[in-house]
BAVOTOR-577635 format. One record per residue (C-alpha): x, y, z; residue in three letters. Coordinates in steps of 0.5 Angstrom, whole numbers, padded with zeros to 4 digits, always signed. Example, Ala and Ser with C-alpha at 12.3 -4.5 7.8 and 13.67 -1.06 7.14 Angstrom:
! BAVOTOR-577635
+0025-0009+0016ALA
+0027-0002+0014SER
END
This chain:
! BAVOTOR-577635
+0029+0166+0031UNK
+0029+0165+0023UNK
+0022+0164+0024UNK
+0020+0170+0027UNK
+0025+0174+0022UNK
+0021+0171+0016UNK
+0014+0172+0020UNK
+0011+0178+0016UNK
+0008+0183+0021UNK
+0003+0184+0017UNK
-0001+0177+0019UNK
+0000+0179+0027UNK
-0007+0180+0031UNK
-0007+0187+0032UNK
-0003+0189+0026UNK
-0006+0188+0019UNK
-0005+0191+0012UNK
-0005+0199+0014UNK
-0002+0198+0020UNK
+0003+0193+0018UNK
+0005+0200+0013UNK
+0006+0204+0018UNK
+0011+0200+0021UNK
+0014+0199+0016UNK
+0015+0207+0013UNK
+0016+0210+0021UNK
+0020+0204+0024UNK
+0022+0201+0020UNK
+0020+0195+0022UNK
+0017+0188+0018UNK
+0017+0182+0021UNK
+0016+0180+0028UNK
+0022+0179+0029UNK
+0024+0187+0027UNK
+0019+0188+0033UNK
+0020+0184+0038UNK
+0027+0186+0039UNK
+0024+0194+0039UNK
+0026+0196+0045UNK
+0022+0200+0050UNK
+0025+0207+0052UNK
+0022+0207+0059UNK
+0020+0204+0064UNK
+0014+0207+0068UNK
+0014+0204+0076UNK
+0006+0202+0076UNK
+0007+0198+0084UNK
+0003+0205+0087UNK
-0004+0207+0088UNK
-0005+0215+0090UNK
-0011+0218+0092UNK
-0014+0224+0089UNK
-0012+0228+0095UNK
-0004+0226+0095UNK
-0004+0229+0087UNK
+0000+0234+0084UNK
+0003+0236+0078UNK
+0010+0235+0080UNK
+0008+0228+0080UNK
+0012+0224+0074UNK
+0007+0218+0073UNK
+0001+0217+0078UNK
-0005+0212+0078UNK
-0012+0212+0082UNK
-0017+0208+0082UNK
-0025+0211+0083UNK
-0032+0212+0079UNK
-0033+0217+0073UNK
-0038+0223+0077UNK
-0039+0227+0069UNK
-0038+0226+0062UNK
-0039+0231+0057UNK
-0037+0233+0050UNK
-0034+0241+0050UNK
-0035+0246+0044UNK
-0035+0243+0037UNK
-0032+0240+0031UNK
-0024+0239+0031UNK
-0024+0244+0037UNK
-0028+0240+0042UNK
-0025+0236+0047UNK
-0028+0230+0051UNK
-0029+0233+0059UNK
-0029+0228+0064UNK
-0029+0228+0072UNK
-0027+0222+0076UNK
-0027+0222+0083UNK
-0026+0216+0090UNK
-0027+0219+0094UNK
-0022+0223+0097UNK
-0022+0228+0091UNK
-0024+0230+0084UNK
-0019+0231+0078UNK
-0021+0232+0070UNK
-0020+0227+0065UNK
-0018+0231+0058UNK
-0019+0228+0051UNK
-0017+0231+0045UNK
-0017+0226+0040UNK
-0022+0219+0039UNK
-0028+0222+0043UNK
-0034+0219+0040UNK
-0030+0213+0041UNK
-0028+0214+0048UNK
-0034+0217+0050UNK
-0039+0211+0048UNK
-0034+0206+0051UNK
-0034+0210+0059UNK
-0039+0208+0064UNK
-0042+0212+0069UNK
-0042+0206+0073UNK
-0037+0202+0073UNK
-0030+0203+0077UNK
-0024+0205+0073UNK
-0015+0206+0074UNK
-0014+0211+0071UNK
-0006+0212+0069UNK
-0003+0218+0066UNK
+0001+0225+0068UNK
-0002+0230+0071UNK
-0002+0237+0070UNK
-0005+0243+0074UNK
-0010+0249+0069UNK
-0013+0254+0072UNK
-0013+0251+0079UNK
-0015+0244+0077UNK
-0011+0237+0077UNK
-0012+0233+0070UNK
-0009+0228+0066UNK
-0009+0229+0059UNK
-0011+0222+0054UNK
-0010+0218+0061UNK
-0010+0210+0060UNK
-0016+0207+0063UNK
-0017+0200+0065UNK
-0024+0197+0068UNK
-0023+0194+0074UNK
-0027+0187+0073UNK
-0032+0185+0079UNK
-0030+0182+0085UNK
-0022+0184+0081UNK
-0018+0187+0088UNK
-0011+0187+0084UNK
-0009+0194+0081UNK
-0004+0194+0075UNK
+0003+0193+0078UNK
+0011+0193+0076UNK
+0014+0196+0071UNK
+0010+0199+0065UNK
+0015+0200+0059UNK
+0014+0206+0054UNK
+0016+0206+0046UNK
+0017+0212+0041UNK
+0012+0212+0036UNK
+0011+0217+0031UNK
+0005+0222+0030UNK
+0003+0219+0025UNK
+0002+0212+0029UNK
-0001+0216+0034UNK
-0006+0219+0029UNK
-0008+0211+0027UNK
-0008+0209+0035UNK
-0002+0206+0035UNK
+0001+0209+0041UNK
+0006+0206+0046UNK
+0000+0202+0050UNK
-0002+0199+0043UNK
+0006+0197+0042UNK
+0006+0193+0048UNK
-0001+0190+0047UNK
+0001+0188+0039UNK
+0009+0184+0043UNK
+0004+0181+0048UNK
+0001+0177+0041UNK
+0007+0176+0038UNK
+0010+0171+0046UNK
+0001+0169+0045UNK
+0001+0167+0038UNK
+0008+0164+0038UNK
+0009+0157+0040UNK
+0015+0155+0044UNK
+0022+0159+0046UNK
+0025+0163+0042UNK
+0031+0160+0039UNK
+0037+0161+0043UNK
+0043+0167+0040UNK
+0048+0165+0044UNK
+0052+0157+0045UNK
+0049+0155+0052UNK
+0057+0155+0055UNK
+0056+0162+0054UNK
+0049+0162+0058UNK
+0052+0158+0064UNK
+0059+0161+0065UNK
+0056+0167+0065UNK
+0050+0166+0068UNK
+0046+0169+0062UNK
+0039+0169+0061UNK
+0036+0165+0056UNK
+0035+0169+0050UNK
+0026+0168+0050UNK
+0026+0169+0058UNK
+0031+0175+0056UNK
+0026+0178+0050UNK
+0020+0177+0055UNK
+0022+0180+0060UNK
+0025+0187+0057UNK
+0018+0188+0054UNK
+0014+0186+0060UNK
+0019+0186+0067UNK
+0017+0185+0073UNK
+0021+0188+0078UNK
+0027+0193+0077UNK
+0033+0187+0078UNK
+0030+0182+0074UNK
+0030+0188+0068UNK
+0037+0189+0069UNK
+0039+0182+0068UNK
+0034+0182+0061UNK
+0038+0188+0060UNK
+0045+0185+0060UNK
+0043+0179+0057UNK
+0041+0184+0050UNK
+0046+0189+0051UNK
+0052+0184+0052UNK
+0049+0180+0046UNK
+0050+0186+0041UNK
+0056+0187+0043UNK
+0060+0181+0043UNK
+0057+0180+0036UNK
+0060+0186+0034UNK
+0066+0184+0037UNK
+0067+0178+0034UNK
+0066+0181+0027UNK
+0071+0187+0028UNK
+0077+0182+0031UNK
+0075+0176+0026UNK
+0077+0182+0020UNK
+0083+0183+0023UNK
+0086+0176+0024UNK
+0083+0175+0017UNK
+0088+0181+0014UNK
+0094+0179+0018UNK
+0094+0172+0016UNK
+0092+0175+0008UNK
+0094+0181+0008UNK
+0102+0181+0007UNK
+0105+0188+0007UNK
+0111+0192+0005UNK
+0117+0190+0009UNK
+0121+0196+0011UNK
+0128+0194+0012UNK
+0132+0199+0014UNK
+0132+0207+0017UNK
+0137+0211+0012UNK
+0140+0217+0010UNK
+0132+0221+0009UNK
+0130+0220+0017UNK
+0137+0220+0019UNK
+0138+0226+0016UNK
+0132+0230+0018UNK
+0133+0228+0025UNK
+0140+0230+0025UNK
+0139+0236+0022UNK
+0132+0238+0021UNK
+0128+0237+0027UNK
+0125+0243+0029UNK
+0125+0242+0037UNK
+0125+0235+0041UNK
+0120+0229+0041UNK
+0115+0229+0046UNK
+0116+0222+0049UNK
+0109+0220+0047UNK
+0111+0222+0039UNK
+0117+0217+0041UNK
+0113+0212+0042UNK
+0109+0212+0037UNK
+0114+0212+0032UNK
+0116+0205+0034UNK
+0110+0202+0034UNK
+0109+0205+0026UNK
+0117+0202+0025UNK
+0115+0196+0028UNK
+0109+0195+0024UNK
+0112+0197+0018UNK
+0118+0192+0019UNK
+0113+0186+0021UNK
+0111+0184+0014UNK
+0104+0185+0015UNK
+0101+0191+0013UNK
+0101+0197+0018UNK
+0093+0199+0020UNK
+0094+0204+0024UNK
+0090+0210+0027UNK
+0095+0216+0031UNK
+0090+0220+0035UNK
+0093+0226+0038UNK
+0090+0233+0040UNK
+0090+0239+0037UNK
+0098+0242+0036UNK
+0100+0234+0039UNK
+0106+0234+0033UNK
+0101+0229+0028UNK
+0104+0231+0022UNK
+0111+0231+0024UNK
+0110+0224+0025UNK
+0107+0223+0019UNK
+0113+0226+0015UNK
+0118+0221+0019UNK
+0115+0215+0018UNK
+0114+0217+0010UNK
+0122+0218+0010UNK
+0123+0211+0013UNK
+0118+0209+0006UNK
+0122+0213+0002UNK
+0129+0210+0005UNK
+0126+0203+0003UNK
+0126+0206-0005UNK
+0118+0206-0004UNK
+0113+0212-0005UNK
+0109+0216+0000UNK
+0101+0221+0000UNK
+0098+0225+0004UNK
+0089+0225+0003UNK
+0087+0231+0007UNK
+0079+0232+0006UNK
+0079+0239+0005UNK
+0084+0243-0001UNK
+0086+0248+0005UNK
+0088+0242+0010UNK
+0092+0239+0004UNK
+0095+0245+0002UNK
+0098+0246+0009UNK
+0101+0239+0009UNK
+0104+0241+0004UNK
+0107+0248+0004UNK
+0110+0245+0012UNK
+0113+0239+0009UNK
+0116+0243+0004UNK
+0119+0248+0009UNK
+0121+0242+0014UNK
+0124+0238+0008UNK
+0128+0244+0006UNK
+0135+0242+0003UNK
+0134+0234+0003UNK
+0133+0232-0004UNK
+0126+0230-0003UNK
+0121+0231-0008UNK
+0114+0233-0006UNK
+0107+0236-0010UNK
+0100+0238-0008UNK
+0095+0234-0013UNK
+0088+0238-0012UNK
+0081+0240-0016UNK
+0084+0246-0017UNK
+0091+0243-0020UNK
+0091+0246-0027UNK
+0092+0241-0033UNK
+0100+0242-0034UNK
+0101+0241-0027UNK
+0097+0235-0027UNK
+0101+0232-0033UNK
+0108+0233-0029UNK
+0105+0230-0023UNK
+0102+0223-0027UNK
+0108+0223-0031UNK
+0114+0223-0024UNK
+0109+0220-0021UNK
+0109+0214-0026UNK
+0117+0213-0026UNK
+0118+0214-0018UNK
+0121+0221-0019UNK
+0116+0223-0015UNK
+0117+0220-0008UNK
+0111+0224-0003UNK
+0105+0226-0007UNK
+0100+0230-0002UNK
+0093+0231-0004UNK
+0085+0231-0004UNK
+0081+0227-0006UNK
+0084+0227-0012UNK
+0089+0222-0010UNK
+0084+0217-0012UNK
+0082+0219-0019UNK
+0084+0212-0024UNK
+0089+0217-0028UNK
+0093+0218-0021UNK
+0098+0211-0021UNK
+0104+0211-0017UNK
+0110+0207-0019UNK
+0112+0203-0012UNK
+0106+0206-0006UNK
+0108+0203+0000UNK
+0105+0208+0005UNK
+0099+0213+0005UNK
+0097+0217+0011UNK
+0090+0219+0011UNK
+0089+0226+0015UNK
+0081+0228+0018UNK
+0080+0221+0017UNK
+0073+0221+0020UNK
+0071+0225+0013UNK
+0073+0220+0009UNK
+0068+0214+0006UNK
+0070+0206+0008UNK
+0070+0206-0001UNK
+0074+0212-0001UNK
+0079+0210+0002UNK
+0078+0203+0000UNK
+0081+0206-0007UNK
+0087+0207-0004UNK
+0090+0200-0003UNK
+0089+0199-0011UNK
+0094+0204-0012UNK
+0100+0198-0012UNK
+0100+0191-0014UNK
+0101+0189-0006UNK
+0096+0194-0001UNK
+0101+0200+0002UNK
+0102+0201+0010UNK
+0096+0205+0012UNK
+0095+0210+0018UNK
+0089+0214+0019UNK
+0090+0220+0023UNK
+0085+0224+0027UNK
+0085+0230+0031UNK
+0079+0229+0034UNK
+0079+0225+0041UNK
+0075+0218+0040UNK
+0073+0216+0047UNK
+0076+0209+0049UNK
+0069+0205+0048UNK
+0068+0208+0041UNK
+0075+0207+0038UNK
+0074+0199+0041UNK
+0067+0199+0037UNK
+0068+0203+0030UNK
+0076+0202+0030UNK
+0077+0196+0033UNK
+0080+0193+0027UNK
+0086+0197+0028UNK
+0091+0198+0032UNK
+0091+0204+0036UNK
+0096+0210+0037UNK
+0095+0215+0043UNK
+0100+0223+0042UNK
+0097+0225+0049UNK
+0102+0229+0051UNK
+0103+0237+0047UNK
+0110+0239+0044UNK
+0114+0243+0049UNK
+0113+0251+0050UNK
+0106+0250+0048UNK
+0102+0253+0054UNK
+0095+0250+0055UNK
+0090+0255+0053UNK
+0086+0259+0058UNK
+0078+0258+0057UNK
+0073+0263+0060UNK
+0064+0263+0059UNK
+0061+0270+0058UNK
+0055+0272+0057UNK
+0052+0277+0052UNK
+0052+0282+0058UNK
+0060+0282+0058UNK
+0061+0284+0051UNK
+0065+0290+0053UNK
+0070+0287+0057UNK
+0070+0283+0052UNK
+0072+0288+0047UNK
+0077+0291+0051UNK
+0080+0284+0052UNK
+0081+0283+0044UNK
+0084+0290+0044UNK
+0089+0289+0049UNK
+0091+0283+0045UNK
+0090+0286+0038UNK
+0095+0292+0041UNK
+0100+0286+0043UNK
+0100+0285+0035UNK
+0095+0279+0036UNK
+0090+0276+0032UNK
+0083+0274+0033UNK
+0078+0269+0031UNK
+0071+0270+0031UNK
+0066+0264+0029UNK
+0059+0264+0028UNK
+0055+0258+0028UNK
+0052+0256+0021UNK
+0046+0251+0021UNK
+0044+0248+0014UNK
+0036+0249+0016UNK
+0037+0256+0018UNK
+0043+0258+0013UNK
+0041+0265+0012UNK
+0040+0267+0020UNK
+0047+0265+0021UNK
+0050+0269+0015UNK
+0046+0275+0018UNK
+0049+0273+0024UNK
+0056+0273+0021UNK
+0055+0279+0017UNK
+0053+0283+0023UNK
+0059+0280+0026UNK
+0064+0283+0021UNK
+0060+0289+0021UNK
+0060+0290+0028UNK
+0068+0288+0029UNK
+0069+0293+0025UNK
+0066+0298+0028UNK
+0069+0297+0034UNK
+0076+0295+0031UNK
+0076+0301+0026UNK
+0084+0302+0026UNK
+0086+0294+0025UNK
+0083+0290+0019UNK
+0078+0285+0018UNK
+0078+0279+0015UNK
+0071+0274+0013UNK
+0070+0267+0011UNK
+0065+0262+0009UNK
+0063+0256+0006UNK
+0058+0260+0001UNK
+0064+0264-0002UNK
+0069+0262-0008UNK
+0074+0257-0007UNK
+0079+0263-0010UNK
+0076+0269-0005UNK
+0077+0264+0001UNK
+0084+0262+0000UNK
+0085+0269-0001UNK
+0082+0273+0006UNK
+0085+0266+0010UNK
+0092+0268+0007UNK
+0091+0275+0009UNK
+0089+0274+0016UNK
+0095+0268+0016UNK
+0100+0273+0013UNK
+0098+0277+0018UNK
+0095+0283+0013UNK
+0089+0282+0018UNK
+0088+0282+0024UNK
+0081+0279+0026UNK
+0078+0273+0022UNK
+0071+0273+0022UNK
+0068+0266+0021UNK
+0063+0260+0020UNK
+0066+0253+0022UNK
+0070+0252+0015UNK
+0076+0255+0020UNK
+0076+0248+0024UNK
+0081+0244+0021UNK
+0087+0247+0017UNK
+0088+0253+0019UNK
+0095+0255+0022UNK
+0097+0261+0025UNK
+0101+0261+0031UNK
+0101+0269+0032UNK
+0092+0267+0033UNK
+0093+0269+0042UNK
+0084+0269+0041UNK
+0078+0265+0039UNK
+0071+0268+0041UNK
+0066+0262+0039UNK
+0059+0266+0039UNK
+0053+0262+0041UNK
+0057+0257+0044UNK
+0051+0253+0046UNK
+0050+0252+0039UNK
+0056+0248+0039UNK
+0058+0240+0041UNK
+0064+0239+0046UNK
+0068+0236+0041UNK
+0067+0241+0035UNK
+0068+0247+0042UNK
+0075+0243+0043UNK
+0077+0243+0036UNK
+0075+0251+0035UNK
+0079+0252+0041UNK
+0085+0248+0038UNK
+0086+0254+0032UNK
+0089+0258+0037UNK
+0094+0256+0043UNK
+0099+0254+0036UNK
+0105+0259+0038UNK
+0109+0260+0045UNK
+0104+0266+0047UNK
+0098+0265+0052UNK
+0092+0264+0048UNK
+0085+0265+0051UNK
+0078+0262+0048UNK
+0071+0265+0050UNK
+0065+0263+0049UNK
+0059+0267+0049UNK
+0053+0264+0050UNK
+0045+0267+0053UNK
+0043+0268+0059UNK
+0038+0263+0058UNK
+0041+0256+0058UNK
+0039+0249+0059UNK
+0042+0245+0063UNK
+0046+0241+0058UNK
+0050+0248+0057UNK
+0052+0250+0063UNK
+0055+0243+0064UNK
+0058+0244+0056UNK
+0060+0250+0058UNK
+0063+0248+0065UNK
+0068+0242+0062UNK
+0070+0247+0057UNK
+0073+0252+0062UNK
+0075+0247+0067UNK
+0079+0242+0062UNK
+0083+0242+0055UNK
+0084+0235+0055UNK
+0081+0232+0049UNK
+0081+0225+0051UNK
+0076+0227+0057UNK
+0072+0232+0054UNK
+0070+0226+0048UNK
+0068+0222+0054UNK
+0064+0227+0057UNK
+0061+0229+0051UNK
+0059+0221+0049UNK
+0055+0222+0056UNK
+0052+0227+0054UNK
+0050+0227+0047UNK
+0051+0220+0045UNK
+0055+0217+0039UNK
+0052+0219+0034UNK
+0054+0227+0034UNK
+0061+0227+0036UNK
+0065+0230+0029UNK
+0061+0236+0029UNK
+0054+0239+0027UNK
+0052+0232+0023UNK
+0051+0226+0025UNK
+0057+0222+0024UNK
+0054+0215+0024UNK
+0055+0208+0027UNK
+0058+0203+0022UNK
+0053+0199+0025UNK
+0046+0200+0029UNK
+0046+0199+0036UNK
+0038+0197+0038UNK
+0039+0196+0046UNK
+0047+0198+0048UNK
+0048+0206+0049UNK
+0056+0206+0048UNK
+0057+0212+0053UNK
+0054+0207+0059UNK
+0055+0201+0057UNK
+0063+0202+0057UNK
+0064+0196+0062UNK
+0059+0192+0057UNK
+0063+0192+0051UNK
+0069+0191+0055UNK
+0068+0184+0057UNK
+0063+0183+0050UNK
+0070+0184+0048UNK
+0075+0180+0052UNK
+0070+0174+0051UNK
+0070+0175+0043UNK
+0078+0175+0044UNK
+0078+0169+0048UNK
+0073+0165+0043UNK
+0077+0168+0038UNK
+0083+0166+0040UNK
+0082+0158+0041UNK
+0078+0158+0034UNK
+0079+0164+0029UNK
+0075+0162+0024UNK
+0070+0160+0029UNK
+0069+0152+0026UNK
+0068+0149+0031UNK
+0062+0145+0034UNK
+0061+0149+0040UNK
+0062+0155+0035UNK
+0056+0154+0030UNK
+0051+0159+0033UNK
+0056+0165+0033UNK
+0058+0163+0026UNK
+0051+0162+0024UNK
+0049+0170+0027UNK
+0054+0172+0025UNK
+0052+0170+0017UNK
+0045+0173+0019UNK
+0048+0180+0021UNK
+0052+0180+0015UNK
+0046+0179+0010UNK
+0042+0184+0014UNK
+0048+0189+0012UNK
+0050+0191+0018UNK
+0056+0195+0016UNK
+0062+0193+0019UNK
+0066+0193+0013UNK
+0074+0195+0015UNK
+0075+0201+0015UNK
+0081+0203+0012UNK
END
């Protein structure tokens, strides 16, 4: 392949200086190489010839074979539009041009017959077909175009300069005519045999110009099961690297710290899966090894009180413990629970923020230093150069998806050996995206809720029910509840959305004149924030108004209701998070979400799953589907750590499962990949790693 990695674009019949730019600024794509492995989005079955007379515009794709009866150029300048009428026989249809009609006008002729290939649409009683493909059908040729047409995204700008999904396809046919030979082979030949896999060039060939549906989904296969299995292979050749490097902190012994707290201060009993997941940690941490950990749990599942009572078996073994959370209120919140649940036991504990003021920060460093100070929770600041611990041996990440790989890196420079590390998440991660972004750890699942805690009651209301609605939130509120109310913000739209939130508080205070209202948003000052969360927290309000800021790090048991307004604006997973603030005392709690009347059909089927479960671990798969990997942490595209040209995540789980077990059963037989039979693998794997595919550790 390394030849056609190197082989500019630009040099491609068909391409040229201008177009090779282009590519390069809308696709990114360089070499011949980059293009070949552009993939179509669709394919497009050409295996059927229409009449006229059988179509209509509900027709996806058609194509029909006949003679040009008219042509003409209608209005003038920019506005006009090449007209022309084509018939076989059985009817006549219109062919449209809006752009290139000089060029296409003087290429047409009157005379000769055509295919024509295309959408069709319905205006004013007539079927046409707009910028439709046109073939002419050669003298004696009886052959229509046949199989399956592949289609490319292209830009705007591309289209502008007649680089259209056709030309795409065109320019791949030069790459197989203008390269002598097969395309070098990816994959070691026992590979291809035992699993009967394509060659690679047959694979290539055939993805950009399939002939039938079965042989595309062998090509298909063959791509997909490639990239995974490289990713694969890098993940768990990481990870063997770090347990065989990578020495931790061993610890021993389980002391009077845990003890004590499990005999005396443990606020209910441990769920059976917070059990289990204790020992897994203790094993870990008792290896010799460091612990790389990631503890998944759902919202309320009893992560922090996990956390607490692995740092105690830190503190037992005379090491020092933090906390990173991602946000100053989050980091607060560990605090001031960990203080309350550590209450009487000789601990000490402190919060290390931006906002720390300068004298506090001084005493912090200083016990820091000499080791008085034993659990150190934090924002980013915890990763400042001045902060130095005396003996770091395990340091728990919170939110850890908000989190940059070299952030978090800066961490295990805190001490001479890198502490044990566990990263915690309260968003669900489906099993196929855990296996992909996290493979290098081990994983922890809490799936079960503490006892007492009752599943939260969701409901999908349209705007129409506003005053059940209301009556609803009464009725809590008279029971001495609190209410969420949550406003979608969007950055492009920011002061729509803070209309929106402004009205809203308005309007729950008109409605509720004889309870307090509260309002946040992540426009306001640091200080004016803290103060209107305190005031709902202590129960001096009793409805909080707010954009998305409230949804990590807020804990208000007394919280019965969420109302997420304009819920078709938001993810599953971000719905699921919202709707994990409440539900955090033993009383019922209800979420509502409130939409339009007019929704797509990815909404209603958003808003159905909401209503129909409150299991996180099914709602992220089921948002994977929908949505893709991309988006599942909320409004932003929380990114892969690598980008994936072929293989889909939500549907190729089956895929990644067996590219995983193959890259296990390669790695187990040669971990550093030395063997012979190996040497294709290492080499891939050395060219992805120099085109910085990013599959750095994680933690």
């Amino acid at each position: 392949m390394s030849d056609l990695a190197i082989q500019n674009i630009t040099y491609l019949p068909g391409v040229g200086p201008k177009r090779a730019d282009l590519f390069r600024d809308e696709l990114k794509i360089v070499s011949y190489e980059d293009l070949l492995y552009y993939f179509p989005y669709k394919y497009v079955d050409r295996s059927k010839l229409y009449t006229i007379r059988e179509v209509n515009a509900k027709l996806p794709y058609i194509q029909v074979k006949g003679k040009i009866t008219v042509l003409k150029t209608i209005g003038e300048g920019r506005q006009s539009r090449l007209s022309v009428m084509f018939s076989d026989g059985t009817g006549t249809i219109e062919l449209v041009w809006f752009k290139g009609n000089k060029h296409i006008k003087e290429s047409l002729k009157t005379d000769a017959e055509y295919i024509v290939f295309g959408k069709p649409s319905a205006f004013n009683g007539q079927i046409n077909i707009m910028h439709p493909e046109m073939d002419q059908v050669k003298e004696g040729e009886v052959k229509i175009a046949s199989g399956l047409q592949a289609f490319y995204n292209t830009t705007e700008k591309m289209k502008r300069q007649y680089l259209n999904s056709k030309a795409i396809q065109k320019l791949q046919q030069n790459i197989f005519s203008s390269f002598k030979g097969m395309v070098p082979e990816t994959l070691p030949a026992r590979i291809l045999e035992r699993y009967k896999l394509l060659k690679l060039h047959d694979a290539l060939s055939t993805i950009h110009f399939p002939a039938d549906s079965q042989t595309l989904e062998k090509a298909q296969f063959r791509l997909k099961f490639e990239e995974l299995l490289y990713i694969q292979l890098n993940i768990l050749r990481i990870r063997n690297q770090r347990n065989r490097k990578i020495k931790g902190h061993h610890f021993e012994k389980v002391g009077d710290f845990l003890n004590t707290f499990y005999t005396d201060k443990l606020p209910f009993e441990l769920t059976n899966a917070q059990k289990r997941v204790i020992k897994e940690i203790r094993r870990d941490m008792g290896s010799g090894i460091q612990m790389n950990r990631l503890l998944q749990g759902d919202v309320g599942s009893g992560k922090t009180l996990v956390a607490l009572m692995v740092m105690l078996i830190a503190l037992d073994n005379t090491f020092q413990a933090s906390i990173m959370a991602p946000t100053e209120i989050l980091a607060t919140q560990h605090f001031e629970t960990i203080i309350e649940m550590l209450e009487g036991l000789n601990v000490k504990v402190a919060l290390l923020t931006g906002s720390t003021k300068k004298k506090e920060r001084t005493r912090i460093d200083q016990e820091l230093q000499s080791g008085e100070l034993q659990i150190l929770i934090g924002t980013h600041a915890l990763i400042e150069d001045r902060v130095k611990f005396k003996n770091l041996g395990l340091t728990v990440i919170d939110e850890q998806h908000r989190f940059g790989v070299a952030q978090r890196a800066r961490l295990w420079k805190k001490n001479y050996q890198p502490p044990h590390v566990l990263v915690m998440t309260a968003t669900p991660i489906p099993r196929t995206l855990a296996m992909t972004i996290y493979g290098d750890l081990d994983v922890s699942v809490i799936d079960e809720l503490p006892p007492g805690r009752k599943p939260i009651e969701t409901a999908h209301y349209f705007h129409n029910r506003r005053n059940n609605l209301n009556k609803f939130i009464k009725g809590e509120l008279d029971k001495g509840r609190q209410v969420y109310v949550v406003y979608p913000l969007i950055e492009e739209s920011e002061k729509m959305d803070f209309k929106n939130l402004a009205e809203g508080y308005e309007y729950m205070q008109r409605v509720f004149p004889e309870y307090k209202v509260s309002m946040v948003h992540g426009k306001m000052r640091p200080a004016e924030k803290d103060q209107a969360m305190q005031e709902f927290a202590s129960m001096r309000s009793q409805i909080l108004v707010s954009t998305t800021v409230i949804e990590v790090g807020v804990n208000v048991p007394n919280a019965s209701v969420m109302v997420i307004e304009s819920a078709e604006r938001f993810g599953l997973s971000q719905l699921h998070q919202l709707r994990g603030r409440v539900g955090r005392g033993a009383d019922q709690s209800f979420c509502i979400l409130m939409t339009s009347y007019k929704l797509s059909d990815g909404t209603r089927k958003r808003m159905e799953i909401m209503t129909r479960t409150t299991d996180g671990f099914e709602i992220a798969e089921a948002d994977m589907k929908l949505r893709g990997p991309g988006d599942l942490e909320g409004t932003q595209q929380s990114g892969l750590p690598f980008s994936l040209k072929i293989a889909n995540l939500g549907k190729d789980g089956q895929i990644l499962q067996f590219a995983r077990q193959v890259a296990e059963a390669i790695l187990d037989d040669d971990p550093l990949l030395e063997k012979q039979e190996n040497f294709i693998l290492n080499k891939q794997l050395k060219k992805l790693a120099r085109e910085k595919m990013n599959w750095s550790m994680i933690s």
